[in-house]
Residue frames as a rotation matrix with the C-alpha (Angstrom) as fourth column:
UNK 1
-0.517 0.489 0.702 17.94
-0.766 -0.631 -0.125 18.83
0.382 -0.602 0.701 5.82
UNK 2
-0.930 0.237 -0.281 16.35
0.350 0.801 -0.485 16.44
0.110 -0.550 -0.828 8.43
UNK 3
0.180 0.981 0.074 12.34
0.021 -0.079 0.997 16.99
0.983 -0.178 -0.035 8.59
UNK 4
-0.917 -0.227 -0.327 11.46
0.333 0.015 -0.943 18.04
0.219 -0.974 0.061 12.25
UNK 5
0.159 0.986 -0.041 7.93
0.909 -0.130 0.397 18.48
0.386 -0.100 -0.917 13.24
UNK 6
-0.914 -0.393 0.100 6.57
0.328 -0.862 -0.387 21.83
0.239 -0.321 0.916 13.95
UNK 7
-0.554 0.635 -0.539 3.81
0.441 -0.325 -0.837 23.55
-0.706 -0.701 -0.101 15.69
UNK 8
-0.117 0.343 -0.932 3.12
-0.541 -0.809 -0.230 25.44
-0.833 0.477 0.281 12.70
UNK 9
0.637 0.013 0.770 1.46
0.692 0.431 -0.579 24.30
-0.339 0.902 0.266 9.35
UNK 10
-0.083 -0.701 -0.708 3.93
-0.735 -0.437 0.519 25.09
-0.673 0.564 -0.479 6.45
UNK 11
0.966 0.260 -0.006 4.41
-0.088 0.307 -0.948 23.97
-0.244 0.916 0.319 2.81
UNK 12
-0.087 -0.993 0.083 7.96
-0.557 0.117 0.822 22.53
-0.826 0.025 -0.563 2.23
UNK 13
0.364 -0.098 -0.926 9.19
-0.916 0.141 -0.375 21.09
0.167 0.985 -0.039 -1.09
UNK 14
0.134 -0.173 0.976 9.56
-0.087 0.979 0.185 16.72
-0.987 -0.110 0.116 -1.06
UNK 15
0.022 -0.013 -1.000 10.31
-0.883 0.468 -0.026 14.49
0.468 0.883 -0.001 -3.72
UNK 16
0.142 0.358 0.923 8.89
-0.903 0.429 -0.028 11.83
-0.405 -0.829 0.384 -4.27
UNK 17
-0.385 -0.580 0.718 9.48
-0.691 0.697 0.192 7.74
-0.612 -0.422 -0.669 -3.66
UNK 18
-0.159 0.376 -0.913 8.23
-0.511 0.760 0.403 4.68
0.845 0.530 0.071 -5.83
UNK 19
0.211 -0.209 0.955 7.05
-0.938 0.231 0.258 2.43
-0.274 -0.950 -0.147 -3.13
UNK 20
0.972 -0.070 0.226 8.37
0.057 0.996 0.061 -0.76
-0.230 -0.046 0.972 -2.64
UNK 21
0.619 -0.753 0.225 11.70
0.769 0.522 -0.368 0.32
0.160 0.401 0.902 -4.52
UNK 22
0.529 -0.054 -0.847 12.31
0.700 -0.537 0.471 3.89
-0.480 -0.842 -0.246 -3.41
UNK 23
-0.574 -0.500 0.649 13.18
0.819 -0.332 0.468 5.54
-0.019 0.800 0.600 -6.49
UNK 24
-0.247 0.432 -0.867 12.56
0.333 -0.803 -0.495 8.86
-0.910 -0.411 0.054 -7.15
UNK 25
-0.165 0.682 0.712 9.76
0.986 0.098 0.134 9.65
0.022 0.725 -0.689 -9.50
UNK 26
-0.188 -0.207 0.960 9.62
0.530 -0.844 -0.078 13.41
0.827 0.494 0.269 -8.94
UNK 27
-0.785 -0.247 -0.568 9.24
0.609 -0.473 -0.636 16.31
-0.111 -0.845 0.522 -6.37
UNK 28
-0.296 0.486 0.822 6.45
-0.021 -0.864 0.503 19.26
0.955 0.132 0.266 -5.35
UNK 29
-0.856 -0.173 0.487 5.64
-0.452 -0.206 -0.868 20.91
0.251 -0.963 0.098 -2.36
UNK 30
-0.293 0.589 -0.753 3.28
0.705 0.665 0.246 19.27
0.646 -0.458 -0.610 0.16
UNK 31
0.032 0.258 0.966 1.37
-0.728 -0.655 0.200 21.19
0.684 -0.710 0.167 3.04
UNK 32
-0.519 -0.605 -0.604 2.41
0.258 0.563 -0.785 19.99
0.815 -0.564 -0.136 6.13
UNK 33
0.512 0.846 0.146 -0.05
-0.018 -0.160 0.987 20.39
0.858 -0.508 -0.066 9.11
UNK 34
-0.142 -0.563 0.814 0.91
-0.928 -0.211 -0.308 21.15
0.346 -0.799 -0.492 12.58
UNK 35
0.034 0.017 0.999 2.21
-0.905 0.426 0.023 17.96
-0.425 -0.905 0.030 14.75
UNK 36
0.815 0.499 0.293 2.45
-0.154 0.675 -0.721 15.77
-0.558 0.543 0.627 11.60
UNK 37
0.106 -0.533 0.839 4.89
0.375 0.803 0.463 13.79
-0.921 0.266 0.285 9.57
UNK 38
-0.618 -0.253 -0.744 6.22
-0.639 -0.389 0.664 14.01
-0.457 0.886 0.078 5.60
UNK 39
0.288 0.912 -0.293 3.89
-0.908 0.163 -0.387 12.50
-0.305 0.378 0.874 3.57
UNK 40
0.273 -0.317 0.908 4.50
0.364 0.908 0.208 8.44
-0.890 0.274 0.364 2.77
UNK 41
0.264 -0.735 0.624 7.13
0.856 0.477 0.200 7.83
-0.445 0.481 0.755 0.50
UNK 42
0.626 -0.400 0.669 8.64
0.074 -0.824 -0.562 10.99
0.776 0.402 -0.486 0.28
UNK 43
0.133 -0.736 -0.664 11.71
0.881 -0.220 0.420 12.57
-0.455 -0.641 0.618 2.19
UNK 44
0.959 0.093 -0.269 12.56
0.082 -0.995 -0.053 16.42
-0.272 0.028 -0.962 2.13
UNK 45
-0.098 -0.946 -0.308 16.32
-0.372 -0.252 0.893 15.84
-0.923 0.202 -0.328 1.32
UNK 46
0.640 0.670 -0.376 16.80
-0.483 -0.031 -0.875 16.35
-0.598 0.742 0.304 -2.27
UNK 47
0.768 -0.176 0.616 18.46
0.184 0.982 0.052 14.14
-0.614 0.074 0.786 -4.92
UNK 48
-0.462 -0.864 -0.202 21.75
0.231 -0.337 0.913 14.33
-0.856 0.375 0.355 -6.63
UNK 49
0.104 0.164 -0.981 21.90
-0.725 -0.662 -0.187 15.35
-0.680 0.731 0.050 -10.06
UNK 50
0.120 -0.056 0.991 21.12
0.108 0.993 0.043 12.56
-0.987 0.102 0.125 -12.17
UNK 51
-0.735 -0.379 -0.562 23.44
-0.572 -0.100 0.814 11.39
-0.365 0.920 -0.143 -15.31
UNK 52
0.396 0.521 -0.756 21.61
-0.912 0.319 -0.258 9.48
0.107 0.792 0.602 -18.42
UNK 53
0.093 -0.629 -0.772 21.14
-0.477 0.653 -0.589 5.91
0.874 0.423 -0.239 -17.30
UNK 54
-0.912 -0.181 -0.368 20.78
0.306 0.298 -0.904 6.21
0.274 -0.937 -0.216 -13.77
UNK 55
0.266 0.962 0.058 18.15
0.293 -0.138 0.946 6.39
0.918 -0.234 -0.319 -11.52
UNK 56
-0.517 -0.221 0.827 18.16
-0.638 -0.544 -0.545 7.89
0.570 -0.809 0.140 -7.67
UNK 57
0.114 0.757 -0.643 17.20
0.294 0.593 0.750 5.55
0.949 -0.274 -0.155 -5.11
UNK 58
-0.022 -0.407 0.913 17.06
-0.746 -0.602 -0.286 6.33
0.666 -0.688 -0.290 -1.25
UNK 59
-0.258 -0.043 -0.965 18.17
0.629 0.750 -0.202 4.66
0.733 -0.660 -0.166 1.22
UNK 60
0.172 0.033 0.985 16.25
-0.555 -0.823 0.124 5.91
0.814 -0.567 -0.123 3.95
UNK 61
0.886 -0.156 -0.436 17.85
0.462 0.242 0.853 3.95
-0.027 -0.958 0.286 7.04
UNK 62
-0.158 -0.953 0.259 21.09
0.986 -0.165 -0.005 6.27
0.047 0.255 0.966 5.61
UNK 63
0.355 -0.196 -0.914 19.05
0.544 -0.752 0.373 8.78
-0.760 -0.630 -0.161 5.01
UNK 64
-0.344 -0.579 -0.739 20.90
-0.422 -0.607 0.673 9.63
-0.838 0.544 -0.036 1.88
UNK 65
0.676 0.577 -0.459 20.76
-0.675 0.235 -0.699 9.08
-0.296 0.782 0.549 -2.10
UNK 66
-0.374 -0.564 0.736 22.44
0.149 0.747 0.648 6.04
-0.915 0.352 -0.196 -4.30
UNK 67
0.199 0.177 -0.964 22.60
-0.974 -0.076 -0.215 6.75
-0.111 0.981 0.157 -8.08
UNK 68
-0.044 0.022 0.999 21.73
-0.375 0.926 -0.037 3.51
-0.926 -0.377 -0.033 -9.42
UNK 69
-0.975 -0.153 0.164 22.41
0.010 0.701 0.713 1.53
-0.224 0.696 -0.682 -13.24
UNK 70
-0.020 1.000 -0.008 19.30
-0.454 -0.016 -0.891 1.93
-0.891 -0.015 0.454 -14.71
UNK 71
-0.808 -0.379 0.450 18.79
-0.147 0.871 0.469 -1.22
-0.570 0.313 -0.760 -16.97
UNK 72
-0.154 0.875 0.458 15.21
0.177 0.481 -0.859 -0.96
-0.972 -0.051 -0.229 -17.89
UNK 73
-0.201 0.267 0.943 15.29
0.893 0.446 0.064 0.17
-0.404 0.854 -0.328 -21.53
């Protein structure tokens, strides 16, 4: 689903971004005001289903998710 502003306020369900690395750290719903944007570092399209080991990053000039090696320990 592509975010599209909207005349109307509405509550829509995001998940959200790590900044700087764009990993996703978790999801809940946001209130959206009329004439207004998703909320920094977040994106309304939701994230595969992630195996043990990986992590979800977005790539948001795609637009889409990348399950990513998750090395940290």
């Amino acid at each position: 689903m592509a975010f599209r502003m909207s005349e109307q306020p509405r509550t829509i369900k995001i998940y959200n971004l790590l900044a700087g690395t764009n990993e996703f750290i978790g999801e809940g719903d946001a209130y959206i005001p009329p004439h207004t944007g998703l909320p920094a570092n977040s994106t309304d399209i939701a994230p595969p289903d992630i195996p043990a080991g990986f992590v979800a990053v977005f790539n948001s000039d795609e637009a889409s998710w990348h399950l990513v090696e998750d090395h940290r320990g």
